[in-house]
C-alpha positions in Angstrom: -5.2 5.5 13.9 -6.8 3.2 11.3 -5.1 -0.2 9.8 -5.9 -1.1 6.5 -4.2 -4.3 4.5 -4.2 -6.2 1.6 -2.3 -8.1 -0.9 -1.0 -7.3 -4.4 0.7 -8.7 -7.5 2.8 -5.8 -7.4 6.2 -5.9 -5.8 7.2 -4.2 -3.1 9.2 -1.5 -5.1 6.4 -0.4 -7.1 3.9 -0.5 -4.7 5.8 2.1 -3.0 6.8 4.2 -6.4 2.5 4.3 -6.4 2.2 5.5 -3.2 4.8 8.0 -3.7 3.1 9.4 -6.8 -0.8 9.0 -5.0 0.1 10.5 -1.3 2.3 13.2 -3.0 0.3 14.4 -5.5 -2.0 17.5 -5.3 -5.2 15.7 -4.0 -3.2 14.3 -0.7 -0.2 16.8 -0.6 1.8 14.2 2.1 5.3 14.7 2.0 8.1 11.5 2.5 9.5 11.5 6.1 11.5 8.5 6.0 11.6 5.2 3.8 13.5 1.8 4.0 13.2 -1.4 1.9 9.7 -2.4 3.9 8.2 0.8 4.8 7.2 4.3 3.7 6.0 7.0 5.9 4.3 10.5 5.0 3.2 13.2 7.3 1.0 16.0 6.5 -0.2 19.0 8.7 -3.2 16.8 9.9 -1.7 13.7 10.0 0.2 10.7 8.6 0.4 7.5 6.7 2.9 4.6 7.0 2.8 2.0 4.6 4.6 -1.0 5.1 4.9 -3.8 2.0 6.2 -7.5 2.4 6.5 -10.3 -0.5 4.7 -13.9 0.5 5.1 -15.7 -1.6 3.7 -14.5 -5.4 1.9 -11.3 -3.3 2.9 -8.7 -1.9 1.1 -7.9 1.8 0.5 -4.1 2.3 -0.4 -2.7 5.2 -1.4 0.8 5.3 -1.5 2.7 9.1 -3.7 6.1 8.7 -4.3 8.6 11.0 -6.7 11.8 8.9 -5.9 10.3 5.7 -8.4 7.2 5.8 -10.2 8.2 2.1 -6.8 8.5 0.1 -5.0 5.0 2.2 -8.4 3.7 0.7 -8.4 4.5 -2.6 -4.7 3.7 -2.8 -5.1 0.1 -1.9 -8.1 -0.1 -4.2 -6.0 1.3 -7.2 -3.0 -1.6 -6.4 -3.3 -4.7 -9.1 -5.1 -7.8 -7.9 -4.0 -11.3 -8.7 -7.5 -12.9 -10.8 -9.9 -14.9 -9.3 -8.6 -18.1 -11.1 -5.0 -17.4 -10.1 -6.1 -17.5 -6.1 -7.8 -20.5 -6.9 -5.0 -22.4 -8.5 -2.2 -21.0 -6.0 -4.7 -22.1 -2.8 -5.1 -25.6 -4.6 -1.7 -26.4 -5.3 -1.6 -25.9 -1.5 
């Protein structure tokens, strides 16, 4: 099983609506096989993908647990919104 992470602009809600609609789809063909507030987890024949999503502060922390799904988890947190350059800068200033 692999861990991947990151953090988003996007609120917990939606980054699970995305997920839904990415590890769904045709490419990835996962289906749900159980979801709270915090967490969504998919299974496929080969193998499954929990993703678990928590607001700090202005972000949103995702964590992505993958076991034969590491190229779609992937691509799915690279397709999430990123806060700018200039807005990490001024959030880690103002301490």
């Amino acid at each position: 099983m692999t861990r991947y992470g990151t953090t988003t602009v996007a609120p917990p809600a939606d980054v699970f609506r995305m997920a839904r609609q990415h590890f769904t789809g045709r490419s990835a063909g996962l289906r749900i096989v159980s979801q709270s507030l915090d967490a969504l987890e998919l299974r496929s024949s080969v193998g499954t993908v929990r993703i678990e999503a928590q607001r700090v502060g202005d972000e949103t922390e995702v964590t992505i647990l993958s076991r034969e799904h590491d190229v779609e988890s992937r691509a799915f947190l690279y397709a999430l919104p990123r806060a700018s350059l200039l807005r990490r800068w001024r959030a880690r200033i103002r301490g």
